[in-house]
N, C-alpha and C positions, 0 to 999 in steps of 0.2 A: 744650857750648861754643857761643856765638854767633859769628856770622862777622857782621860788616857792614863798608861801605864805601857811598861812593858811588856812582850810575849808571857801570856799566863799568870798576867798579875790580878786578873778577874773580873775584866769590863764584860765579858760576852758572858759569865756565869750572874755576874749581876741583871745583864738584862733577861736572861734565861729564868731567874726567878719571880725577878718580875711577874712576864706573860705566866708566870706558875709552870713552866716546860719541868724546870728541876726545883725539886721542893728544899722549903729552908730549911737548917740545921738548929736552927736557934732565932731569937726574935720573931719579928714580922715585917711585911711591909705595909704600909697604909696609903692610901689614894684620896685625900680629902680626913673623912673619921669614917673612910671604909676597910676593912681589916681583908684584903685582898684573898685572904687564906678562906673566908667565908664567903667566897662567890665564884660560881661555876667558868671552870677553865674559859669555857666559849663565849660566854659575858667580857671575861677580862678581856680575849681577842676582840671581841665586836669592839669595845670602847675603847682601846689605846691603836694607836698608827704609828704602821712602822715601815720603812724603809731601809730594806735588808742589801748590802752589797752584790750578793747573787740574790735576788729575786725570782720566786717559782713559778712557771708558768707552765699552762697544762698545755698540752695540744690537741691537735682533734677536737678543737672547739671552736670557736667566733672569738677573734678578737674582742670584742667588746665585751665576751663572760670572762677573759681574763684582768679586767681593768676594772670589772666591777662581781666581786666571785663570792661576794656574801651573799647570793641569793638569787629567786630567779631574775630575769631580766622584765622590766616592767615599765612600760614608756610612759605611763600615764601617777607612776609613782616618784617623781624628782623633786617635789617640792611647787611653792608657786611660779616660779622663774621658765624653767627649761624643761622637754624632756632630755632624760638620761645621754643619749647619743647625740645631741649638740652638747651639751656639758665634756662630751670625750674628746669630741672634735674643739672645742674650742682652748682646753685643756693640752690638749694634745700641739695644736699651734701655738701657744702659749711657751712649750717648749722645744718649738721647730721642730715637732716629730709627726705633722702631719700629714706634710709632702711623704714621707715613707711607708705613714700608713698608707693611703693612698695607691704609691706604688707595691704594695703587697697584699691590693685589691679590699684596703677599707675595713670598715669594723665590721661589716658580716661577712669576715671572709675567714676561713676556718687555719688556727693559728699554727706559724710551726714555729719552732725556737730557733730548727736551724738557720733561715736567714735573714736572722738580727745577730749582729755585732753584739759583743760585754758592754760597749757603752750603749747600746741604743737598749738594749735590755734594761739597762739601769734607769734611764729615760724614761720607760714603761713600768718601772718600777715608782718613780716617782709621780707622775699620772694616774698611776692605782688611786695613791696614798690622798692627792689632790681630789680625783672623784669621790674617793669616800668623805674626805672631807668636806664636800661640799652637800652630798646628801645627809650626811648630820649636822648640818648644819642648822636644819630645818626639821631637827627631831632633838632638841638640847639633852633630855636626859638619856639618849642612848650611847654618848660621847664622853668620854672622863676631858679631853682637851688636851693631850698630852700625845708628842711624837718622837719617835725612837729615830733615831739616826746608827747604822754603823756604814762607816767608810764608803758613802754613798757615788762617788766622784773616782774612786779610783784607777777608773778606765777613759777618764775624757781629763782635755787639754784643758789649759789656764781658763782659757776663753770658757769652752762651756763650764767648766767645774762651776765658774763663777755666775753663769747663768740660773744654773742647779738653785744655787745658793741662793740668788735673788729672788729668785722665783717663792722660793722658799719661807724667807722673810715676808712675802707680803700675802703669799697664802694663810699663811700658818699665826700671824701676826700674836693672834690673841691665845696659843698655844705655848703649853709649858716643853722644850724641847731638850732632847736627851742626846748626846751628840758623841757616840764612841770613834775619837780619831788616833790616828800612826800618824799620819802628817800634821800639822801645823796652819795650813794653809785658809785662812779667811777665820782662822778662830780668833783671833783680836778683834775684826772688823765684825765677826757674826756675836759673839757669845758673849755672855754677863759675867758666868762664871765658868770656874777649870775644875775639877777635880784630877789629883795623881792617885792612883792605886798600886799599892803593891801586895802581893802572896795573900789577895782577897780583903784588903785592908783601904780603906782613906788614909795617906799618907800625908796629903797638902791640898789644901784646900785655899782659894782667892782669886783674884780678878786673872784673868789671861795675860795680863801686859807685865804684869808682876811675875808672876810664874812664871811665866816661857822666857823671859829677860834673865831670872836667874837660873834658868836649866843651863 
């Protein structure tokens, strides 16, 4: 589902209360018939994935504790499949970001922000969100199923944006997704539904082909 509205109509206080960052005023929000208000802030973070426009990364570390930063690093904890650092590597090629790691000396190579680009940052923002999701994968109840989108693309060309996005789709497949956009762009061909917001309100609510036809 898309969420947009204008400047300050309340997509990013919506998702903010969400993760519980800023507490509600009134009502609640629920996750299944879980009352989100009775569960500890860093629960709600472990279980919901999100993919932030600027994505945080620390440095003075190893790549690979920034791509997987819930905890320590553990090779022999991925699941039956892989360990961890083929899942980044494969991951990581998966969105042609791994000729770079590579040339920035690989996942154990101690991380700096300075030389990555906004869009390749974004890249690795998406790579986070994909490794975690592939280690709960294999842990079902530590997972709600559910990923935040805000304005994830708005540093890369048609070409990758559209990559992002496919990539996306077939990661996330069986995930309920939450999509704050300002552009327009792949929401007809990605999303079910649209939400408009204005002065912290649902204004309009329906299919994307419908609504953005009559914007």
């Amino acid at each position: 589902m898309a969420i947009t509205g204008r400047s300050g109509s309340g997509k990013s206080t919506l998702v903010s209360r969400l993760f519980r960052i800023l507490p509600l005023s009134c009502g609640k929000i629920s996750i299944g018939d879980v009352d989100i208000s009775q569960v500890d802030q860093q629960v709600i973070h472990d279980r919901l994935n999100a993919i932030t426009q600027s994505s945080f990364f620390i440095s003075e570390v190893f790549l690979k504790e920034n791509l997987e930063p819930s905890g320590p690093h553990d090779e022999n904890d991925a699941g039956p499949t892989m360990p961890m650092t083929e899942v980044m590597r494969e991951v990581s090629v998966s969105l042609q970001l791994w000729t770079l790691v590579e040339e920035r000396g690989g996942l154990e190579k101690t991380f700096s922000q300075g030389s990555w680009s906004s869009g390749q940052l974004q890249l690795l923002g998406v790579a986070r969100a994909i490794v975690k999701k592939r280690r709960t994968q294999y842990y079902p109840d530590s997972t709600w199923k559910i990923l935040v989108l805000d304005e994830i693309t708005s540093s890369h060309d048609e070409a990758s944006a559209r990559m992002v996005r496919d990539r996306i789709k077939v990661e996330f497949e069986d995930y309920t997704i939450l999509s704050i956009v300002h552009k327009f762009d792949g929401v007809i061909e990605d999303m079910d539904k649209i939400i408009i917001m204005d002065s912290g309100k649902v204004i309009r609510r329906g299919s994307p082909r419908e609504l953005l036809q009559a914007m």
